[in-house]
N, C-alpha and C positions, 0 to 999 in steps of 0.2 A: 609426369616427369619428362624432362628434354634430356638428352643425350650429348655431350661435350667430348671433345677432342683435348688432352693435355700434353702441350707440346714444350718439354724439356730443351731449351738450349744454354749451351754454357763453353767452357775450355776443357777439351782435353788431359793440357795439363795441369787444369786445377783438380782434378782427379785424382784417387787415393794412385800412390803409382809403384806400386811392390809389396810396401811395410802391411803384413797378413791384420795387424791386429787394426789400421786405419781401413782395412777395405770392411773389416770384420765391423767396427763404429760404423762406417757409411750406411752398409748393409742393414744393420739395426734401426739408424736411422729411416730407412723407406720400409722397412718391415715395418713400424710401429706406424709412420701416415700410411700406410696403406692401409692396415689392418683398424685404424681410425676411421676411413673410409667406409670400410668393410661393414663395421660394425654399424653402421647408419643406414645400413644395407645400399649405397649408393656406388659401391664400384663396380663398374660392368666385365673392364679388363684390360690384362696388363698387357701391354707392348712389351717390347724388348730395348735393350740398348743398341745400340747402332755404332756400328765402326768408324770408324774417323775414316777411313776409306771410301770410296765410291767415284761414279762418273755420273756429268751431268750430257745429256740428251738436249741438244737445241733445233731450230728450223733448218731444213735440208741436211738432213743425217750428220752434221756435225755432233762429235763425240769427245769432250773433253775430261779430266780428272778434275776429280772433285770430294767432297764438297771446296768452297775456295780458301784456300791455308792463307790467303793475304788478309781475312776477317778472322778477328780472335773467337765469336759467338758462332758455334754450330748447332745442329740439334741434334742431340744426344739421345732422344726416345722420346717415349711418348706411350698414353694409357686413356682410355676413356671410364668416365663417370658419368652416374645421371645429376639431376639436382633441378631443381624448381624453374631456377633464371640462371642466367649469365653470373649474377652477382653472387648467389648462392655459390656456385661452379669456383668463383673466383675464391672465392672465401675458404673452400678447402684445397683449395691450391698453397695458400699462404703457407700451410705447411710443408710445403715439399723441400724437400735435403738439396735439392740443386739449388735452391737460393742462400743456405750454407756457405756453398763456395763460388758463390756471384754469378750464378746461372739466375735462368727467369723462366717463368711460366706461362706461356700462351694460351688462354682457354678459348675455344672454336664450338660456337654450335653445331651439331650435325645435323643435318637438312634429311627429312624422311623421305 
């Protein structure tokens, strides 16, 4: 089995944004693909979410804020899986809740 990177990007504020009982839905939503995962015994581990905050690091110590608010898609988290290929990988991607709300999912091999 190969090891994949899944990299969540989407909008901020297509995000559940207060109301307890939608962040309560999203939640169930990635508890059930994940624990679908799980149960295939192919998920290795979960990332975290990521703040819409940060700075980006460029050549000669320039230090800007970031990520860039002028692009609606950021990335939002990320988790790794194993799975056979690329294709496999992609395949239990399809289920992931950020495409819900028009997010997408990157799948990346990881290099040993």
């Amino acid at each position: 089995m190969k090891e994949f990177l899944l990299l969540f990007r989407g909008e901020y504020k297509a995000m559940p944004q207060g109301d307890p009982a939608e962040w309560q839905a999203m939640a169930k939503k990635w508890q059930d693909w994940i624990g679908g995962i799980a149960a295939q015994n192919k998920w290795l581990a979960a990332g975290q979410q990521l703040s819409p905050d940060g700075k980006v690091v460029r050549p000669n110590g320039v230090i800007t804020d970031g990520p860039y608010t002028e692009i609606k898609e950021t990335l939002i988290g990320y988790c790794t899986i194993k799975a056979e290929s690329a294709e496999e990988a992609a395949d239990l991607a399809k289920g992931c809740p950020i495409l819900t709300i028009g997010g997408n999912v990157e799948v990346r091999e990881m290099s040993a």
